[in-house]
C-alpha positions, 0 to 999 in steps of 0.5 A, a space after each residue: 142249803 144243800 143246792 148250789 148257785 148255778 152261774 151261766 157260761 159267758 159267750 166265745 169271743 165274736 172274732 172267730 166266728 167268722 173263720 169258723 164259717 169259712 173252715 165248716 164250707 171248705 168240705 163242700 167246696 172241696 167236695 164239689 171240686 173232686 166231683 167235678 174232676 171225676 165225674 163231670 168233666 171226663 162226661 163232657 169230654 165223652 159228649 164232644 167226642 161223640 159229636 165230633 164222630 156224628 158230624 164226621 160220619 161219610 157215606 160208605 163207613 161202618 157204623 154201629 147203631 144203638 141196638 148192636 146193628 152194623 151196617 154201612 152209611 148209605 145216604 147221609 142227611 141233616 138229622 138222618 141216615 140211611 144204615 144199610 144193614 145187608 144187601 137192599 135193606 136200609 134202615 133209617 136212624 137218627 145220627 145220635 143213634 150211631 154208637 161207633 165207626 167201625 174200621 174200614 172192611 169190617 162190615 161185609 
């Protein structure tokens, strides 16, 4: 007497599922878009500039190696170069470890 009938809910109509599907993606999409464009993309750009620095090194720059040393290039190999780091000492690096070409004089 005192307690009602309760009757089920009927269910959404089937068409719309399909654009909701679509609509609930797009943030991760967008997301991965704006990811891309702020972070991978200038990081690649970064690497090819490094790799164009590295092949363009010749014997007589001035170079930073990855631990803050300068020195000037004294022989040059195919993974390998000899640093010059004062008068009659070397050190052998790899190429990768060269961070940056210094202008020509400021080494002395």
């Amino acid at each position: 007497m005192f307690i009602s009938t309760a009757y089920a809910q009927t269910a959404p109509a089937a068409a719309a599922s399909g654009t909701d599907t679509l609509f609930s993606l797009l943030p991760l999409v967008l997301m991965f878009v704006v990811l891309y464009f702020i972070m991978i993309r200038p990081q690649m750009k970064k690497q090819k500039e490094h790799k164009a620095m590295i092949e363009a090194l010749a014997k007589g720059d001035e170079v930073v190696i990855a631990g803050g040393v300068l020195g000037r290039v004294a022989k040059l190999g195919d993974n390998y170069l000899n640093v010059e780091v004062a008068n009659g000492v070397e050190v052998q690096v790899q190429r990768g470890a060269v961070v940056q070409v210094l202008p020509k004089g400021t080494f002395k």
